[in-house]
C-alpha positions as CSV (number, residue, x, y, z in Angstrom):
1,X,74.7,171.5,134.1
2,X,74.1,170.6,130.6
3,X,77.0,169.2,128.5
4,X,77.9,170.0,124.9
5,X,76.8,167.6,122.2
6,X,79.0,164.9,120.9
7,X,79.1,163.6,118.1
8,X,80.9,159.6,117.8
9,X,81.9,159.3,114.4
10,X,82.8,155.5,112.6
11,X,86.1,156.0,111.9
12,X,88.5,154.6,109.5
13,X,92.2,153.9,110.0
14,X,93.9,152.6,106.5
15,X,97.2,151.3,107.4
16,X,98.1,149.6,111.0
17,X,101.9,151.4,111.4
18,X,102.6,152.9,115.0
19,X,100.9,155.9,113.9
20,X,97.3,154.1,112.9
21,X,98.0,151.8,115.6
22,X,98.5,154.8,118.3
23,X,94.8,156.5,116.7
24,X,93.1,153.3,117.4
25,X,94.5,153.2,121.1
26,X,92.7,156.4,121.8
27,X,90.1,156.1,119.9
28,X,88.9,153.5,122.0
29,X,89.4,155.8,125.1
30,X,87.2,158.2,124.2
31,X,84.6,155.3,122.7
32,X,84.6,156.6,119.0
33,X,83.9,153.2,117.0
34,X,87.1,152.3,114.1
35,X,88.5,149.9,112.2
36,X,92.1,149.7,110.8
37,X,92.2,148.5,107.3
38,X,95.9,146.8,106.6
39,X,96.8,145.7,102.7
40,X,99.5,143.3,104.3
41,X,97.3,140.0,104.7
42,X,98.8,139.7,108.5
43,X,100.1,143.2,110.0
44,X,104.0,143.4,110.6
45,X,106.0,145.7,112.1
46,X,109.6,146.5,109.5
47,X,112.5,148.3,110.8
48,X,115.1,148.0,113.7
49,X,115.9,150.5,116.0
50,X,114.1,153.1,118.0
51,X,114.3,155.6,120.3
52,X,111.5,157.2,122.3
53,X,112.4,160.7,124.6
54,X,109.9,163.2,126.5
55,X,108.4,164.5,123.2
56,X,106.3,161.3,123.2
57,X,106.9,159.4,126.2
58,X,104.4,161.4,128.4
59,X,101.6,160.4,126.2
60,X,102.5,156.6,126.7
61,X,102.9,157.3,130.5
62,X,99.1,159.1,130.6
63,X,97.8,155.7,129.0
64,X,99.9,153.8,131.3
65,X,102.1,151.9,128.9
66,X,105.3,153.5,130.0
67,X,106.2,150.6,132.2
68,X,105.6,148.3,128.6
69,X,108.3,150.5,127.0
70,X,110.1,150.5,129.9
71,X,110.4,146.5,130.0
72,X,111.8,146.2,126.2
73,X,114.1,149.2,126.6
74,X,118.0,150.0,127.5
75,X,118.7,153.9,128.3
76,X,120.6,155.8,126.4
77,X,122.9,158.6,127.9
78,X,125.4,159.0,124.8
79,X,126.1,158.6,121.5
80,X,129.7,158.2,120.2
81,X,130.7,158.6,116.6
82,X,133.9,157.4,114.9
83,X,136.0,157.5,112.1
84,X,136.3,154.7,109.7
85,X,140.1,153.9,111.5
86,X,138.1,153.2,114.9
87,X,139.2,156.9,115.9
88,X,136.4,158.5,118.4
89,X,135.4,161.8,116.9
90,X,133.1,163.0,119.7
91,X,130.4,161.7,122.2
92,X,126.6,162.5,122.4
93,X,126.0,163.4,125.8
94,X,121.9,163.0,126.1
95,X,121.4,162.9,129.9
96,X,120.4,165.9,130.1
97,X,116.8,165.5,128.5
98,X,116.1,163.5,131.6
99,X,116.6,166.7,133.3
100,X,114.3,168.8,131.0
101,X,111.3,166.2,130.7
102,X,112.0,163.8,133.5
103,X,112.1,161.2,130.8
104,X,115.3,159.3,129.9
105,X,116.1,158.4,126.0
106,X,114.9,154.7,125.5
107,X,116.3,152.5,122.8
108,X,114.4,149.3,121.9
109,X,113.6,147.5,118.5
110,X,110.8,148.4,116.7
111,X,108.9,145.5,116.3
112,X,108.5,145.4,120.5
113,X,107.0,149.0,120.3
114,X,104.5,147.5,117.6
115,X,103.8,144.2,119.8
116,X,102.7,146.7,122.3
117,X,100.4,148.8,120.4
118,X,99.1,145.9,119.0
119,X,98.3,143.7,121.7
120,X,96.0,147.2,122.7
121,X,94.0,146.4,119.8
122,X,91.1,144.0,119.8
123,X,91.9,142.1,117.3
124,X,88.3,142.1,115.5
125,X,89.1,145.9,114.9
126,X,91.8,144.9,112.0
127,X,90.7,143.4,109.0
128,X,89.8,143.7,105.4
129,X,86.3,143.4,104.9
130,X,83.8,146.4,103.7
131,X,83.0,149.3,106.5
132,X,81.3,152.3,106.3
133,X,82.9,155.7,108.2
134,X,82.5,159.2,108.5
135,X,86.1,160.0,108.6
136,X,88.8,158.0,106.8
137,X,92.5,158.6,108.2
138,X,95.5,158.3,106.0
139,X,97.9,156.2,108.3
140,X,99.3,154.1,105.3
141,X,103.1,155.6,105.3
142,X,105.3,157.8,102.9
143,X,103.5,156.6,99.7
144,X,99.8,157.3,100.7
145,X,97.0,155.6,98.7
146,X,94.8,157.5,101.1
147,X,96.6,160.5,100.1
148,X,97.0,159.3,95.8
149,X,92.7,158.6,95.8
150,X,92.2,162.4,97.9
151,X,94.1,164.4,95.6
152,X,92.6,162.5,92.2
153,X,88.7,163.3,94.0
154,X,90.0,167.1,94.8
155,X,91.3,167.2,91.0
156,X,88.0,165.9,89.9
157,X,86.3,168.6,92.4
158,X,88.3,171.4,90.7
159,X,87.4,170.4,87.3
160,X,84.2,170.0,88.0
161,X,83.8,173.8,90.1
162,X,86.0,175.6,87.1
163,X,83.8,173.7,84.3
164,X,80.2,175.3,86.1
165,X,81.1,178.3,88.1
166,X,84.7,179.6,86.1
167,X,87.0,178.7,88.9
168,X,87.5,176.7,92.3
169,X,87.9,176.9,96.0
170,X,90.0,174.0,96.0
171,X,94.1,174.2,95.3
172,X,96.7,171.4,95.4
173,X,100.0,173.5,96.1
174,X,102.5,172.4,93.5
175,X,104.9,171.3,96.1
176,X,102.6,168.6,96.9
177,X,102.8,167.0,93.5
178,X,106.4,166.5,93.5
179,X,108.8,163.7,94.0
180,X,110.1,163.2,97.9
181,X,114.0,163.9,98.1
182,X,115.8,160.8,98.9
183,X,119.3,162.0,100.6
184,X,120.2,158.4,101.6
185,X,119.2,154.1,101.4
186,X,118.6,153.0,104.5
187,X,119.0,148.9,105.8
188,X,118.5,148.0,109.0
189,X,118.5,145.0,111.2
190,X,117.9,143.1,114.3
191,X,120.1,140.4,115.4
192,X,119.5,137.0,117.1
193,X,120.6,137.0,120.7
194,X,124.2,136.7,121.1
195,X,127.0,135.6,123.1
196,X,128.1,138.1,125.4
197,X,131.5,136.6,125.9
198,X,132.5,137.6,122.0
199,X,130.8,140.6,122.4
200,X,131.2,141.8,126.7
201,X,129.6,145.5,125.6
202,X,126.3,143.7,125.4
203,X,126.5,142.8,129.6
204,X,126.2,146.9,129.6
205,X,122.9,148.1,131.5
206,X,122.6,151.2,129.0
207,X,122.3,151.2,125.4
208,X,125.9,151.7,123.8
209,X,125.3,153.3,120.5
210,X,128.2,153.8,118.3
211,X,128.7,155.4,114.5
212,X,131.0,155.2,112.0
213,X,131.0,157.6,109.0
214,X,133.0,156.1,106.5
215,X,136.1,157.9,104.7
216,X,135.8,158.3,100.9
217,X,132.7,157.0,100.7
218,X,129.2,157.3,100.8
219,X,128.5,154.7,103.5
220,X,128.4,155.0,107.2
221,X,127.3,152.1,109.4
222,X,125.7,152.2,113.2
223,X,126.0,148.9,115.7
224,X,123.6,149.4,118.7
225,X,123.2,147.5,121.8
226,X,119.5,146.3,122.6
227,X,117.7,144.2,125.0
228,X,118.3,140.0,125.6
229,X,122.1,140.2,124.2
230,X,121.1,141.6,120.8
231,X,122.3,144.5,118.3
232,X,120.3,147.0,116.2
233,X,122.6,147.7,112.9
234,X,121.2,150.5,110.2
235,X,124.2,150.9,106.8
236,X,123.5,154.3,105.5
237,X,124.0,155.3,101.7
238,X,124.1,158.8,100.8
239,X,122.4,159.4,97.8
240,X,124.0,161.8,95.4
241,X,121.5,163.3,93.6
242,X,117.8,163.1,92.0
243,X,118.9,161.4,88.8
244,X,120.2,159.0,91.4
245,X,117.4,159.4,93.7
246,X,114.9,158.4,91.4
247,X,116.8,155.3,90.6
248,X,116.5,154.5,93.8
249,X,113.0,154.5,93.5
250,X,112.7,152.5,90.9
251,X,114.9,149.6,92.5
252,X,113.2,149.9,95.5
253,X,109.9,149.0,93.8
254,X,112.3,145.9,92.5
255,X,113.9,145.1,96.1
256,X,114.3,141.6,96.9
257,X,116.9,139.1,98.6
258,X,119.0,139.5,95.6
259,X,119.8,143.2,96.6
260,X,120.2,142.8,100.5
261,X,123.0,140.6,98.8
262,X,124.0,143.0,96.5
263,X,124.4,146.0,99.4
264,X,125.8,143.3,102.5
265,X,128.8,142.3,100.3
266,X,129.8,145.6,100.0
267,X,129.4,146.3,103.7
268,X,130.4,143.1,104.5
269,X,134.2,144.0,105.7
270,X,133.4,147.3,107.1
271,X,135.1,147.7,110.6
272,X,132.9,147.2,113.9
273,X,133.9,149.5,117.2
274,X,132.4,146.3,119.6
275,X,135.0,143.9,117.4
276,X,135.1,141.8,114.3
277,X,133.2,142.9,111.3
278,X,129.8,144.4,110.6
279,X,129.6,141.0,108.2
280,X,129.4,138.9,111.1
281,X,126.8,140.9,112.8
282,X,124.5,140.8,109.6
283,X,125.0,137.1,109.5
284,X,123.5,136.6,113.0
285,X,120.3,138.5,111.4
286,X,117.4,136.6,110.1
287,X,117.1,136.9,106.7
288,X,113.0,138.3,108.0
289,X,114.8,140.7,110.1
290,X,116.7,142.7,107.6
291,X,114.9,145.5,105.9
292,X,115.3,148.4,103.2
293,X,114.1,152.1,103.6
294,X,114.1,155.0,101.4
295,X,114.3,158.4,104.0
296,X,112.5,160.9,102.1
297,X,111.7,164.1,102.9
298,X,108.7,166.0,102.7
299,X,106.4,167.9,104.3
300,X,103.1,168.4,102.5
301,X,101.0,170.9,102.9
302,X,97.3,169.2,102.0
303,X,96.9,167.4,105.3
304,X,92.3,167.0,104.0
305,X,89.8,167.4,102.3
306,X,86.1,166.2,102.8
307,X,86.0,163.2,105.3
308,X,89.9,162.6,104.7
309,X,92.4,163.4,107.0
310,X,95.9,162.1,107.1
311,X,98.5,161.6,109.6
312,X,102.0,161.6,109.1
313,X,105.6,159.1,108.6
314,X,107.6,158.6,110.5
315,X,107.4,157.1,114.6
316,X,107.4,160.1,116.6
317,X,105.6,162.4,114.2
318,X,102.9,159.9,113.4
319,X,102.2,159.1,117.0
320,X,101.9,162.8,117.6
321,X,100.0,163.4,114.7
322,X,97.8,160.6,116.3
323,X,97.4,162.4,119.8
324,X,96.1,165.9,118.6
325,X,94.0,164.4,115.6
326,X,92.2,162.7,118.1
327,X,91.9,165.3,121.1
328,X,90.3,167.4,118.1
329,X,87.6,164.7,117.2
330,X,87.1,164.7,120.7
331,X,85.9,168.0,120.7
332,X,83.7,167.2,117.7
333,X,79.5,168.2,118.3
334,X,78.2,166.6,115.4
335,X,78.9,165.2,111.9
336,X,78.2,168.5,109.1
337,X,80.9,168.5,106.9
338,X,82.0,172.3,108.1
339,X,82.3,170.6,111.6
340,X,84.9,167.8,110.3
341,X,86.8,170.5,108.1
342,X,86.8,173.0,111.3
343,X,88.1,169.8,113.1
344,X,90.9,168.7,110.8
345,X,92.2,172.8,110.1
346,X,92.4,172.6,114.2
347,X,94.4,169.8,114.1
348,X,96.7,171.0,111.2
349,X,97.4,174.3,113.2
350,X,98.3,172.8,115.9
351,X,100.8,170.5,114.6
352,X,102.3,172.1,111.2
353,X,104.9,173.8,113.0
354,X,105.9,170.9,115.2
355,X,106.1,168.8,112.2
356,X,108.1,170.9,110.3
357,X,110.6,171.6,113.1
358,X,111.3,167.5,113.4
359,X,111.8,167.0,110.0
360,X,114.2,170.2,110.0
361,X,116.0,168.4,113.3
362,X,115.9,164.7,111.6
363,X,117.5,166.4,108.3
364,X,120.1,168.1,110.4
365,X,120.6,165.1,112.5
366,X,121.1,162.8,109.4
367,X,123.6,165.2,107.4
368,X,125.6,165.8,111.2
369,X,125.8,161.6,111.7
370,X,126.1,160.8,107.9
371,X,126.9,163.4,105.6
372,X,129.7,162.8,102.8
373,X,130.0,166.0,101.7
374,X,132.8,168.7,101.9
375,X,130.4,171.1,103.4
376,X,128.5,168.5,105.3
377,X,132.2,167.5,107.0
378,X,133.0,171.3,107.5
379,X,129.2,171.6,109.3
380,X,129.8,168.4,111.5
381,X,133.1,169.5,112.3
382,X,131.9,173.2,113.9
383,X,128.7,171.7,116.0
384,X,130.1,169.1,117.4
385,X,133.7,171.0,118.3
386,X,133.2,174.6,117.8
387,X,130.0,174.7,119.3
388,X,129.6,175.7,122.8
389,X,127.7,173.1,124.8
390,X,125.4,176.3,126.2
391,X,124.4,176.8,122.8
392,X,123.4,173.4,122.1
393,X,121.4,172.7,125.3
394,X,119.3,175.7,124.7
395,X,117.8,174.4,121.1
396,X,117.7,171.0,123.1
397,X,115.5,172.4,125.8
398,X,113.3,174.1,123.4
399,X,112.9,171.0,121.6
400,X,112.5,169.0,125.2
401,X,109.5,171.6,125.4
402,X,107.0,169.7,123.0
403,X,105.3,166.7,125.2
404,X,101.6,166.8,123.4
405,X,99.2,164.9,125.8
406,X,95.7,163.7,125.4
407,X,93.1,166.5,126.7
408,X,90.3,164.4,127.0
409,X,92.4,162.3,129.8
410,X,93.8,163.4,133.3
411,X,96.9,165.3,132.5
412,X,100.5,163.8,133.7
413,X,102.3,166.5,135.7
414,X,105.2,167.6,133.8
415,X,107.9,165.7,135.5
416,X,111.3,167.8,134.4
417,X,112.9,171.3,134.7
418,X,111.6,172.3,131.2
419,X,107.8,173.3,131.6
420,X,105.7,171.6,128.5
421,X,104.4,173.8,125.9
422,X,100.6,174.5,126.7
423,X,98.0,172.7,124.8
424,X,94.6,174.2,123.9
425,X,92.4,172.3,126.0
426,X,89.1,170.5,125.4
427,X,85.7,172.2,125.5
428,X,84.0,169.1,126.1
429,X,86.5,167.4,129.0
430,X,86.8,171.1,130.8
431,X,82.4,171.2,130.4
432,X,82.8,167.6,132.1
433,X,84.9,168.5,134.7
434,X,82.8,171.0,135.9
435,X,79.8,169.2,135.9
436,X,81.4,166.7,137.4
437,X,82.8,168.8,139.9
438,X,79.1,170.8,140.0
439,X,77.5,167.1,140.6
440,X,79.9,166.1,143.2
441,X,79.2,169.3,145.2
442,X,75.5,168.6,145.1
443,X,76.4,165.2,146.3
444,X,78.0,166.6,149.2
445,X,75.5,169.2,150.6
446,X,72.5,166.6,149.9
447,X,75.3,164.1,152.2
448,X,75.5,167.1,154.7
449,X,71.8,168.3,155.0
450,X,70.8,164.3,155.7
451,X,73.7,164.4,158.3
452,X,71.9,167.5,160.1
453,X,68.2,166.0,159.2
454,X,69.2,163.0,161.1
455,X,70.7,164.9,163.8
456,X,67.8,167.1,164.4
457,X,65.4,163.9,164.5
458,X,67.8,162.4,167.1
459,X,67.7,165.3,169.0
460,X,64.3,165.5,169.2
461,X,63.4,162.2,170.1
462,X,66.4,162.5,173.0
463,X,64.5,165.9,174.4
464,X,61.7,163.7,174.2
465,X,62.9,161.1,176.7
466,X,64.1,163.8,178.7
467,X,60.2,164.9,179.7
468,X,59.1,164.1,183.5
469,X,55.7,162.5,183.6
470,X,53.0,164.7,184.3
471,X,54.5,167.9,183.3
């Protein structure tokens, strides 16, 4: 049985985050040559907390690096959220997405989930120097250069097709040209280890996650409990509005240890629900553990063009991004440039939808955990009171439902009460399979004729002994 031809394109990663990092991983499954390309002279994870559920989990247990999460992890079966006076507004139950995927919620910090990616990596696969490709991925964050140089060559393309033919195939939607929305300033931070006798909720075998949204204010603070005695701690800042947000901007290109100042005095005497004050957590932060973050919003809607592709921001969505991009140059047969296009529409389709739908949950989430405003208040209020719990579990099951899985790989059974959405599956790996299956039937009647060719031949010589002499 013949198999479809496959093409093994050179393929270029710019930007080693979890999302280039995860490409790379299977990448090297399947045998498709890459190098990541990183503008930081050593690659570094930022960031402090993380949380991993079903949606993505199932991928790392089909590569079998589940138990590596597993090790740098606490569970998490709740949230709780307070008021600034230490007053418990409601608790987070999340136990049940064990039930739907048969995966529990995993909090860790983010620079272990980059240690593990990385040390997948050979490390003569990152560097700097000059490499040809056939297909250059956009891994390299909110504010793409990938993304800046493919829109300036498709502007260049347009001129060029209006200027000799009177118009042009090619259309940047306006919406991509515009400036992310910035509804809030993010810094976060990992602690040092700490001692568990000032702090006892840190002897806890589950993650203890707790929020305050402040009163009269635009802050709200989170104090997390992580593996080896430590805390994750994020301040948020809601951002008022574009004139505002694009302030931001500017002072983020500025940032420096002068402004971690500026923003941890402020915070400094904010009330802590594990005891003392969020000052004296920030103080048992390395100064290279503390980071900044702008959380846009956006959702473009130009994913390629040519040999370009990009994947998205973001932990979750990148790494899924990461996982269907390459099931689809999987499936590539050769290297025309209606091939690669046919390729990265595929891959769009199948994940457009899904995208949009997280960044819709992660604004929802975000304006439920740290919303200032009176309508924001009012909309926290009814969902986490008013609402009835049925409700709730029934968009979280939906949401449970989207475990994406490498299709080029044995599939993991789906291990909770919530069936995974399908995938479309891979011509090649189904074309394998049977002529796998195909050769391994051959194997077996050639195994079972020489079984009866042997038998007959002993047979024969037995009758053969069996003759009297004479006769």
């Amino acid at each position: 049985m013949s198999l479809p031809p496959r093409a093994y394109p050179r393929v270029i990663i710019v930007g080693g985050g979890l999302g280039g990092l995860m490409l790379a991983i299977l990448l090297d499954k399947m045998g498709v040559p890459y190098h990541i390309f990183e503008r930081a002279p050593k690659v570094k994870p930022l960031g402090a907390l993380m949380s991993l559920n079903g949606n993505i989990l199932a991928l790392f247990d089909q590569l079998g690096m589940l138990e590596d999460i597993m090790k740098v992890s606490l569970v998490s079966l709740n949230s709780s959220l307070y008021t600034e006076k230490m007053e418990k507004i409601t608790e987070i139950d999340v136990r049940t997405h064990y039930e739907y995927t048969g995966y529990q919620f995993l909090m860790f910090p983010r620079p272990d989930l980059f240690a593990i990616l990385l040390s997948r990596i050979p490390p003569d696969r990152i560097n700097n120097t000059c490499y040809e490709g056939d297909i250059i991925v956009g891994a390299d964050g909110v504010y793409s250069a990938v993304r800046h140089n493919m829109f300036r060559e498709m502007r260049e393309q347009q001129e060029q097709e209006v200027h000799y033919y009177g118009g042009s195939s090619i259309v940047i939607p306006p919406s991509d040209t515009k400036d992310f929305a910035i509804p809030y300033l993010c810094m976060v931070g990992v602690t040092k280890p700490l001692d568990s006798n000032k702090y006892p909720v840190l002897r806890h075998p589950n993650t203890q996650l707790h929020h305050v949204i402040g009163e009269n204010t635009p802050y709200s603070w989170t104090v997390i409990t992580i593996p080896r005695n430590r805390f994750c701690w994020s301040v948020m800042v809601q951002v008022k509005d574009q004139a505002e947000a694009k302030e931001q901007r500017f002072m983020n290109s500025e940032w420096g240890p002068e402004a971690n100042e500026k923003l941890i005095d402020i915070v400094r005497d904010f009330p802590v629900t594990f005891g003392g004050k969020l000052g004296e957590i920030i103080e048992a932060t390395p100064k290279s553990g503390v980071s900044k973050v702008m959380l846009e919003e956006k959702l473009f809607e130009t994913w390629y063009h040519g040999g370009i592709v990009l994947i998205g921001d973001g932990a979750m969505n990148a790494m899924q991004d990461a996982v269907i991009l390459a099931n689809c140059i999987y499936d590539l047969e050769n290297l025309r440039s209606e091939s690669l296009t046919a390729a990265f529409r595929d891959y769009k389709e199948q994940r457009y939808s899904h995208a949009k739908r997280q960044i819709f949950n992660s604004r929802l989430n975000a304006k439920l955990s740290s919303g200032q405003t009176r309508t924001e208040r009012l909309v926290r209020h009814i969902v986490l009171n008013l609402l009835p719990r049925s409700i709730q579990n029934k968009q979280f099951s939906k949401d449970a439902a989207y475990r994406p899985q490498c299709t080029f790989l044995p599939r993991i059974p789906d291990k909770g009460s919530v069936p995974s959405l399908p995938q479309k599956p891979s011509r090649r790996y189904q074309a394998e399979m049977r002529a796998a299956a195909a050769a391994a039937a051959a194997e077996e009647m050639m195994r079972r004729e020489s079984k009866v060719d042997l038998y007959c031949a002993s047979s024969m010589n037995s009758n053969a002994c069996l003759v009297p002499k004479g006769a």
